[in-house]
N, C-alpha and C positions, 0 to 999 in steps of 0.2 A: 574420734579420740576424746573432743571433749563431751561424747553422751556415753562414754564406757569410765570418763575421769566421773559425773555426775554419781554413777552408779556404784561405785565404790567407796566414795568419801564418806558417808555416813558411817560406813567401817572404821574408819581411821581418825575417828570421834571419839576420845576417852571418855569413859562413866565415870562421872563423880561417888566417890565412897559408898555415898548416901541412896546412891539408887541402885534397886532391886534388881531391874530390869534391864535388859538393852533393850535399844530403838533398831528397829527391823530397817528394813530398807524401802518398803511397802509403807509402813507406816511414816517415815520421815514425810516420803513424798504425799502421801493422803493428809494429813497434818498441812501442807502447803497449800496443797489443792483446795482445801477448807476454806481455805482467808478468802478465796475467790469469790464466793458465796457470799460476801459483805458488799454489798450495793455504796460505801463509802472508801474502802478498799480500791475497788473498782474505779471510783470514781478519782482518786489522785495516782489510780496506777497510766489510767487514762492521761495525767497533767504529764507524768514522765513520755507518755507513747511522743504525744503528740508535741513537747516540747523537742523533743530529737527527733522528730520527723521534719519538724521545721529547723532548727538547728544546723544537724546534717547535711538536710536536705541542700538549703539555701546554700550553706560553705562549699557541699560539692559542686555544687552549677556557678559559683562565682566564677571559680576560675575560666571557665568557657565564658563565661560575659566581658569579664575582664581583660580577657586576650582577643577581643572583638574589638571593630570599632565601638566608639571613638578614642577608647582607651588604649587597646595593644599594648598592652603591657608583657613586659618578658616574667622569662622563669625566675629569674631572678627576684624581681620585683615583686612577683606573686609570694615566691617565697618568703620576701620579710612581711610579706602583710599578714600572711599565718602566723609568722612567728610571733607580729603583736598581739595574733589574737588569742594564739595559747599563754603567753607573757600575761592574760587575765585571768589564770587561774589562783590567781591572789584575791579571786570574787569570793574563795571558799573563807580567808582570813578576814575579809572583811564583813561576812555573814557574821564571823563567829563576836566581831565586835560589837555590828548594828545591834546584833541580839541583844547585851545587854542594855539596850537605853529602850527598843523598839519592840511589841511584841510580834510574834511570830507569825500570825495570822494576819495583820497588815504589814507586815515586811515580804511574806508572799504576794500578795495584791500588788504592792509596789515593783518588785520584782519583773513580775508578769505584765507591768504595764510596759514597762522600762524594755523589755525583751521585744514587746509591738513597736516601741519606737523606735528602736537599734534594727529594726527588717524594713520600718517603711523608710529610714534614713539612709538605710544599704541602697534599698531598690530604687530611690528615687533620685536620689543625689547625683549631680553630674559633676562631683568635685571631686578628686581623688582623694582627698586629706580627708575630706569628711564620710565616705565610703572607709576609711582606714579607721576611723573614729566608731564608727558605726560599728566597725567588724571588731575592735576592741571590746565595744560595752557589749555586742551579742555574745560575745565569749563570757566575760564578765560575771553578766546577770545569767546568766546560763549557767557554769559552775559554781556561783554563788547562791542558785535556786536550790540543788542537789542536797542539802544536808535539811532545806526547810521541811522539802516534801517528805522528806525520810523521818525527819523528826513529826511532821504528820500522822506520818503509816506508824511510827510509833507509839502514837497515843490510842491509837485504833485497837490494833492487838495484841494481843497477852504477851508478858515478858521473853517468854520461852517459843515464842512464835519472830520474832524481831531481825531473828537473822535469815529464816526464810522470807519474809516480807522484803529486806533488802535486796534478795534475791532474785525476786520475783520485780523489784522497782527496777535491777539494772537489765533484768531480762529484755521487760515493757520499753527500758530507752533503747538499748540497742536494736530491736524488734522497729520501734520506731525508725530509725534512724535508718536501717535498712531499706522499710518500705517506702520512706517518705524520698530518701536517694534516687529509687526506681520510679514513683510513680511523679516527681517531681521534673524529670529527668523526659518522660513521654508527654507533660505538661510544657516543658522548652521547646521540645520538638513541635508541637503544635500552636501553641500560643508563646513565644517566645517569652522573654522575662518577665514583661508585664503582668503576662498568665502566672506564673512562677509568685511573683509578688503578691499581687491579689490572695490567691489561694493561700500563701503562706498568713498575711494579715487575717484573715478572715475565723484563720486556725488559731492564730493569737488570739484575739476574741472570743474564740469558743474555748479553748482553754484559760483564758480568766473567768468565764461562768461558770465554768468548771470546778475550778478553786472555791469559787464564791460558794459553788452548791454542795462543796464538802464539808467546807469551813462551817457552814450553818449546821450537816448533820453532826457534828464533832460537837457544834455547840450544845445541840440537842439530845446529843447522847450524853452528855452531861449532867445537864438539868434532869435527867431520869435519876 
């Protein structure tokens, strides 16, 4: 349903006055598939994969750790600790504040460090407050990253390209989020959470070099 809703939409796109042409349905989608081709693109679609791989990932397998020793915790109890960690999505209100004192490309940096320390505070912590503290700021800096990177992939591509590119960032997270679920999920089984933690920091890491390395071609592309 939703690759026959995909298929259609471009129909259900008024023309402005001003344009000659309509957009095909062939061209919409080749038009998107283009931005691919940008090695800087690529590289903060990659920041989204893999922050919801680790995101997702980590939240889904909490709760199996969580209802394990030493913890046992009930449904109940699991249940408000999600709930403080959605109750972070006030991370997006407060991006839009830091914005203006802070610029954008060290507010990402920050972000992404903050996002590494909210997984090793999760995975390591034998304290339940500070696991709940932890699961708050990973929510936090996590929907508070969402408008940086976007405004990123905004400086990248042409105006008329911006809502495809969004498109393709929420693809990249959910796409993440799924695989990093699954393949997180056969990393518990085998190396139980330790394994889980490791793999997920290591991914934080690779994704602030990540940043780093796009942030420079954006600076680069500039200076041309």
């Amino acid at each position: 349903m939703i690759t026959i809703a995909c298929i259609f939409v471009p129909f259900a796109i008024k023309q402005s006055s001003h344009q000659s042409s309509t957009t095909s349905v062939l061209g919409t989608y080749l038009a998107a598939i283009k931005l691919l081709f940008d090695k800087t693109v690529i590289i903060f679609l990659s920041v989204g994969f893999l922050l919801f791989f680790v995101y997702l990932g980590l939240s889904s397998l909490l709760t199996f750790y969580l209802k394990s020793a030493p913890f046992s915790l009930s449904a109940t109890v699991l249940g408000w600790l999600n709930f403080a960690g959605l109750s972070a999505v006030i991370g997006t209100i407060i991006t839009s504040k830091l914005l203006q004192v802070i610029n954008e490309r060290y507010l990402l940096i920050i972000y992404l460090l903050a996002i590494g320390a909210s997984v090793v505070t999760i995975g390591y912590s034998s304290s339940l407050f500070i696991i709940g503290l932890g699961i708050f700021s990973l929510f936090l800096f996590v929907f508070g990253l969402q408008p940086l990177v976007i405004a990123m992939l905004n400086k990248i591509v042409p105006i008329n390209s911006r809502g495809a590119i969004s498109s393709l960032y929420l693809l990249s997270c959910l796409a993440g989020g799924s695989i990093g679920t699954y393949l997180l999920g056969i990393v518990y089984q085998n190396m139980a959470w330790n394994g889980v933690i490791v793999i997920c920091v290591v991914l934080a890491i690779v994704n602030l070099i990540l940043a780093l390395v796009g942030i420079q071609l954006i600076k680069s592309n500039h200076r041309k």
